[in-house]
C-alpha positions in Angstrom: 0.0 0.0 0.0 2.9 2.3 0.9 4.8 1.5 -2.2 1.9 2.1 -4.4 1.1 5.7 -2.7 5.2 6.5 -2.8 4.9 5.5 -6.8 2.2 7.6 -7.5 3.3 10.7 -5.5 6.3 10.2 -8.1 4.7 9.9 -11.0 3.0 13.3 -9.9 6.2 14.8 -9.4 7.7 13.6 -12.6 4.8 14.9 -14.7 4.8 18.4 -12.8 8.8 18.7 -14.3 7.7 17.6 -17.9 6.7 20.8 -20.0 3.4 21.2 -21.1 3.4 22.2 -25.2 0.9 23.0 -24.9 0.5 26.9 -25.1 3.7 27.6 -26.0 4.4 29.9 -29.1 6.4 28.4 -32.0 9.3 30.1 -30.7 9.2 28.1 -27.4 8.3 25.2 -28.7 11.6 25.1 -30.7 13.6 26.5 -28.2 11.7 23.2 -26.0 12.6 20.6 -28.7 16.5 21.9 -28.7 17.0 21.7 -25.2 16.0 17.8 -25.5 18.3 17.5 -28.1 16.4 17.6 -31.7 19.0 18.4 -34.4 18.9 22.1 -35.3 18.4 20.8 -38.8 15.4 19.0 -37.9 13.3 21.8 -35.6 11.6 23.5 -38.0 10.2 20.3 -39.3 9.4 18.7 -35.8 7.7 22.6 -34.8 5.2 22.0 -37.8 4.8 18.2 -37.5 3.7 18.7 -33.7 1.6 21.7 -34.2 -0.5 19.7 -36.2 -0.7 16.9 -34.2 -1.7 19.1 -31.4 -3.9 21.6 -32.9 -5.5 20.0 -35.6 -5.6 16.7 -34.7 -6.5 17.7 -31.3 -3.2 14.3 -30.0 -3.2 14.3 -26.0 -0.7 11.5 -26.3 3.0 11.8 -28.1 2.0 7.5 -29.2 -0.2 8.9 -31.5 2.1 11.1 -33.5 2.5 8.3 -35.9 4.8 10.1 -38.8 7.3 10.9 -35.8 10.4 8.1 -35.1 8.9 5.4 -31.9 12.3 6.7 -30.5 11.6 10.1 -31.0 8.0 10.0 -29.3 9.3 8.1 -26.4 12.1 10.9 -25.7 8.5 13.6 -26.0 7.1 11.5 -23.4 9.8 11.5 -20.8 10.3 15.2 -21.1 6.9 16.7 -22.0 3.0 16.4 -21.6 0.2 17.4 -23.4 -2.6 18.6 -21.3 -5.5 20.7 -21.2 -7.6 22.1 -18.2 -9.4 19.3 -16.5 -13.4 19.6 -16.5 -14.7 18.4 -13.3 -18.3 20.0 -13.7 -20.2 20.5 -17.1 -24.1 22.0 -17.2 -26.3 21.9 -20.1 -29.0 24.6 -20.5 -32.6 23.5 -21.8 -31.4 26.2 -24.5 -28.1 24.0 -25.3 -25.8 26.5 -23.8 -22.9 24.6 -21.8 -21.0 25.8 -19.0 -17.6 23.8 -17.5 -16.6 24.1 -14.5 -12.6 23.6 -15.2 -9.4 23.1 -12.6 -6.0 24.3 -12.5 -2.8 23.4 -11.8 -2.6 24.5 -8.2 -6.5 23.8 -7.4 -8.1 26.7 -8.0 -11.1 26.6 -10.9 -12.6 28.9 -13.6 -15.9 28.5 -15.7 -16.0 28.6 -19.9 -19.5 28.4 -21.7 -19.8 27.2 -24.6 -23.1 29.2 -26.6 -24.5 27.4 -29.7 -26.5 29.1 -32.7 -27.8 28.0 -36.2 -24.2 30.0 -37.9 -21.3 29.9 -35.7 -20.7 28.0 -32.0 -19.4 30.7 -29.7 -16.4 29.7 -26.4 -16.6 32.4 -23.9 -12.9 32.3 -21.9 -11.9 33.5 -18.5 -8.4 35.3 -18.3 -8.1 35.1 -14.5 -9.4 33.2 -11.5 -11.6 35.7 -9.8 -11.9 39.2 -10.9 -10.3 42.8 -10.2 -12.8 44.7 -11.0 -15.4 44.6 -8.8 -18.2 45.9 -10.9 -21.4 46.2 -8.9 -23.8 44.4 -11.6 -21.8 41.3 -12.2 -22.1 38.0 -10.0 -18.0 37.4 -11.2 -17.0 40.8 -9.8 -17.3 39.5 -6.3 -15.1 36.7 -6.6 -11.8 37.8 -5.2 -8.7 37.7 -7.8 -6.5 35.1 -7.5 -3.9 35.0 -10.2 -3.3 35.4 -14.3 -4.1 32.4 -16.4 -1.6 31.3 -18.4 -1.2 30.2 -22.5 -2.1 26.4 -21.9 -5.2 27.1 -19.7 -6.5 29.9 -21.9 -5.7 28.3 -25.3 -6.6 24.7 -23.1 -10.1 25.9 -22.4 -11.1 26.1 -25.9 -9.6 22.6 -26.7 -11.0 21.0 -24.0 -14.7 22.5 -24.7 -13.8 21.2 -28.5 -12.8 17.7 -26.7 -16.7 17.3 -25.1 -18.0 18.5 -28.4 -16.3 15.5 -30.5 -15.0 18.1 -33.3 -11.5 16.8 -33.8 -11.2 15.2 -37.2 -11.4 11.7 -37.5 -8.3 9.3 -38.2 -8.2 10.2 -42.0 -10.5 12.4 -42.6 -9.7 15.7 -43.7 -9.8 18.4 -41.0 -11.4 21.0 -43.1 -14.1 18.8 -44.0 -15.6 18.7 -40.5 -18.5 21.0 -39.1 -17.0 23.9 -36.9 -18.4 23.7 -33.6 -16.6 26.2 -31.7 -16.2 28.5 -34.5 -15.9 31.8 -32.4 -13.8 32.7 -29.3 -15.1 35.8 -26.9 -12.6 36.8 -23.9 -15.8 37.4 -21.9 -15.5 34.7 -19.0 -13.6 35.3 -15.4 -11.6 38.3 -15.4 -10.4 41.0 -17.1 -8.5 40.3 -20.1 -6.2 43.7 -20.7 -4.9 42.8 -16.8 -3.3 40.0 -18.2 -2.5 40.8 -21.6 1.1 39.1 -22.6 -0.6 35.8 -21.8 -3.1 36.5 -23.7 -2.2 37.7 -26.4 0.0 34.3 -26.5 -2.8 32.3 -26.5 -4.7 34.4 -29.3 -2.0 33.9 -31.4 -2.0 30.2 -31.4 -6.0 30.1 -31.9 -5.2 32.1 -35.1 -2.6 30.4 -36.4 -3.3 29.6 -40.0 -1.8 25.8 -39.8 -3.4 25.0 -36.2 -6.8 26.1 -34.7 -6.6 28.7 -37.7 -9.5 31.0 -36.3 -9.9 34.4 -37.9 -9.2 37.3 -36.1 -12.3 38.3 -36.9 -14.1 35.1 -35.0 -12.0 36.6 -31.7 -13.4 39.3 -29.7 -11.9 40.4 -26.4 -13.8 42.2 -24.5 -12.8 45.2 -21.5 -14.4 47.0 -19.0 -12.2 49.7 -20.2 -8.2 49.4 -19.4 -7.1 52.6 -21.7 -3.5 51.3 -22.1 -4.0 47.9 -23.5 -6.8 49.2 -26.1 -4.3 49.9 -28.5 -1.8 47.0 -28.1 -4.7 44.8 -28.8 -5.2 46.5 -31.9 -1.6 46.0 -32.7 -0.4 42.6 -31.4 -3.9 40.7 -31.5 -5.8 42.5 -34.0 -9.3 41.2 -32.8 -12.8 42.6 -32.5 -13.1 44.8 -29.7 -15.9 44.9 -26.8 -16.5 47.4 -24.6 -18.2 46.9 -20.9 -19.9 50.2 -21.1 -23.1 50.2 -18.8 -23.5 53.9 -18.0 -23.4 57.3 -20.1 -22.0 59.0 -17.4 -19.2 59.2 -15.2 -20.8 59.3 -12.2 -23.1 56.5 -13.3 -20.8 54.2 -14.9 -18.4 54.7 -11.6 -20.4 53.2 -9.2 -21.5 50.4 -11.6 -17.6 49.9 -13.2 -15.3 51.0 -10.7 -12.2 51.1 -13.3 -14.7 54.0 -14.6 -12.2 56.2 -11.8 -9.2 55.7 -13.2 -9.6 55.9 -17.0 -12.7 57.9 -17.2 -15.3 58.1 -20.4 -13.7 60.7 -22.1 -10.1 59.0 -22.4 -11.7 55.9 -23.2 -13.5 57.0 -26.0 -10.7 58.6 -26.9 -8.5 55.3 -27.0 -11.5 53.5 -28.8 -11.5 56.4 -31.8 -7.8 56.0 -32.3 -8.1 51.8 -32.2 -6.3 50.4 -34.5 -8.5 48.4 -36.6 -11.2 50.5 -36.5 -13.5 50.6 -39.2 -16.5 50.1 -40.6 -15.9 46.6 -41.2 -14.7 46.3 -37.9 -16.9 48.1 -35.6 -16.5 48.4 -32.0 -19.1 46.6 -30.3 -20.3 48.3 -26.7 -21.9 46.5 -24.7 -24.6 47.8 -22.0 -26.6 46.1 -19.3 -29.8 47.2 -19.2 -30.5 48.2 -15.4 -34.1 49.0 -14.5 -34.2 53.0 -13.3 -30.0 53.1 -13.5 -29.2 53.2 -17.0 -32.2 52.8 -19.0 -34.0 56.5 -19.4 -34.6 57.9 -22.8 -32.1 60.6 -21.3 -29.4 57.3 -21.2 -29.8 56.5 -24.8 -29.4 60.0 -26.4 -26.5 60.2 -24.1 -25.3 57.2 -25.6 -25.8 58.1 -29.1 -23.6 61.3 -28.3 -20.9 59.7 -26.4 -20.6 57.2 -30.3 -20.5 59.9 -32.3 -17.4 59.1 -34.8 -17.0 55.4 -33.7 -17.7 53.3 -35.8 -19.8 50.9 -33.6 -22.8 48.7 -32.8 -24.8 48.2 -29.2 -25.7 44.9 -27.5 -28.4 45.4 -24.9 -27.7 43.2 -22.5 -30.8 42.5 -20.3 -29.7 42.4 -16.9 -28.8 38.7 -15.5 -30.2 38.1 -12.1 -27.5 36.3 -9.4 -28.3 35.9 -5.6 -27.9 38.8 -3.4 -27.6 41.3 -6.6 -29.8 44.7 -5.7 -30.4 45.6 -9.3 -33.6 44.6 -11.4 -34.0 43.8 -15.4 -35.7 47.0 -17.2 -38.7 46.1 -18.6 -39.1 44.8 -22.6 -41.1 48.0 -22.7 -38.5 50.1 -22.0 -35.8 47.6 -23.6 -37.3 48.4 -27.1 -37.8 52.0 -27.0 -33.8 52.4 -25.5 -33.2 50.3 -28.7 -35.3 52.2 -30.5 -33.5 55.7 -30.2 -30.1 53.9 -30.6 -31.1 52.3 -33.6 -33.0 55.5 -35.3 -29.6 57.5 -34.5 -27.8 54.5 -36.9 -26.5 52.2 -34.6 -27.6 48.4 -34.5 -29.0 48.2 -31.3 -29.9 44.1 -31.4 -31.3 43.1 -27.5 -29.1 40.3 -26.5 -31.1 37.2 -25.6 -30.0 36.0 -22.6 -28.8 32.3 -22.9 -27.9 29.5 -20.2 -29.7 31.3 -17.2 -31.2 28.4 -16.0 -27.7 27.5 -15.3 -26.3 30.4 -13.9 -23.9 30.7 -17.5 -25.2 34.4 -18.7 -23.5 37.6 -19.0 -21.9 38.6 -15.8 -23.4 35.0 -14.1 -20.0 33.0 -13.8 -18.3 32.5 -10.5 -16.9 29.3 -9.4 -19.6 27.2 -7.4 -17.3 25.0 -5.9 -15.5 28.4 -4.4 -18.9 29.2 -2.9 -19.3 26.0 -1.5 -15.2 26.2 -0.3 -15.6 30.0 1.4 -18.7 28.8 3.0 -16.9 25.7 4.8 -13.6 27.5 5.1 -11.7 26.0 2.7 -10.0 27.7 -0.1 -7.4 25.8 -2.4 -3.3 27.1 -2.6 -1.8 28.4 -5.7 0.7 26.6 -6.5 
């Protein structure tokens, strides 16, 4: 009994000390394969032969990688892993929304949802476990931050949500030939994204490269509550749609329901958001704006919004507000829903109301926060970063 513990306790160890591919760029994962020992003559062949394997084949074990050397795979094995974010709770909605409940290394957890419609299958990422943020409206806000996600676990959500839907291509078949599922990526989930931009960025860039997940940048949104000095970095090093956690059309308003609101205020934001980048009419900014009965939703609010657009190129997702226990704010009416869409709309912006999918399983906008860390803070229990 002793012996068998001891083995497994090592095994641990040893697979903790094997690098995870994982989420690394190209670049590391040739620098990786040289410090092994793979000729330098050979990388740049090895780099493309695993990519595939890994993110088009969707390979969770080096055995598989048939058109590399036995030899070669076994040397893989004893010095790397492939591994993804392990799902220890999923939820299906009566609407065929999914929500995951994933864990890290270290313990701690973060939720994904996975939203399917008739033209495109959408994976909404978290960034972080927990959230800075704080914003008033939204059930995530008051989980406390814990740490940055890294590539593998941002990149590793979207492959595992892609391992429950079956979409990896069959022995043989060509990848292209198979329905897209998860066709779509929105950094929506846990946290905010700009707090933890290097990583990623990283993991954007493997979801886009053209011989692996190959996603357009224009299937990526990342979306802020409004971090002025990443705005235009995204622009530049991601290129992605942007979203913008608006909620209020003025400062004093949008303050007390997004807190970062103090810091970078609506005038320098807009700012930022005129000067974006990719900015165009092609690629409109998309704001989005929880609609918060007798906070945010006056006729007054809307022209106010239409004002604070002018010369962004954008549209407006109404966003009826998602009930979570303990929240003091209340939906606004479909009454007053449609005629705040109304005044956007007649000004030229699309003004499309957001229906609100996976409720019934707490996996709407601004719903997510770890259950199991409810159920830990109640008992006392909260896990250790590693």
């Amino acid at each position: 009994m002793g012996n068998s513990r001891n083995m497994a306790i090592c095994e641990m160890q040893q697979l903790k000390t094997r690098t995870n591919l994982i989420g690394l760029t190209r670049e590391q994962l040739a620098e990786r394969l040289a410090e092994i020992g793979t000729p330098s003559d050979k990388i740049r062949m090895r780099v493309d032969q695993i990519w595939t394997w890994i993110y088009v084949r969707g390979a969770r074990r080096f055995a598989d990688m048939t058109n590399l050397a036995k030899t070669y795979r076994v040397q893989l094995d004893q010095t790397c892993r492939l591994e993804v974010p392990q799902c220890i709770q999923k939820e299906i909605s009566g609407d065929g929304t999914r929500k995951y409940l994933f864990r890290l290394n270290g313990g701690h957890e973060v939720e994904t949802v996975y939203i399917p419609e008739p033209d495109r299958g959408t994976v909404c990422l978290s960034s972080q476990v927990g959230c800075t943020l704080n914003c008033s409206f939204c059930h995530t806000g008051t989980q406390a931050f814990v740490r940055n996600l890294v590539p593998e676990e941002i990149i590793g959500q979207f492959m595992a949500v892609r391992d429950d839907l079956g979409e990896w291509p069959l022995p043989g078949r060509n990848p292209k030939s198979e329905q897209r599922l998860a066709s779509n990526i929105v950094l929506m989930g846990m946290g905010e994204p700009l707090y933890n931009f290097d990583n990623v960025r990283d993991a954007m860039q493997i979801a886009m490269d053209g011989k692996g997940i190959s996603l357009s940048r224009r299937r990526i949104t990342l979306s802020t509550a409004g971090v002025v000095p990443g705005i235009h970095r995204t622009g530049e090093e991601i290129g992605c749609r942007l979203a913008i956690s608006l909620h209020g059309t003025t400062d004093e308003i949008r303050s007390k329901l997004v807190p970062i609101n103090r810091k970078w205020g609506l005038d320098e934001l807009l700012d930022a958001l005129r000067n974006y980048p990719r900015l165009s009419n092609a690629d409109r900014i998309t704001f989005e704006y929880a609609m918060i009965r007798d906070i945010n939703d006056s006729d007054q609010d809307a022209h106010r919004l239409v004002n604070l657009l002018r010369n962004i190129p954008a549209k407006v997702n109404l966003i009826p507000f998602n009930r979570w226990p303990g929240t003091q704010f209340e939906r606004s009416s479909p009454e007053r829903i449609r005629k705040f869409a109304g005044i956007v709309f007649k000004a030229g912006y699309p003004s499309p109301v957001r229906t609100p999918r996976g409720e019934d399983i707490m996996a709407a906008c601004g719903q997510l926060k770890s259950t199991s860390q409810r159920q830990r803070l109640r008992s006392g229990k909260v896990a250790v970063a590693s």
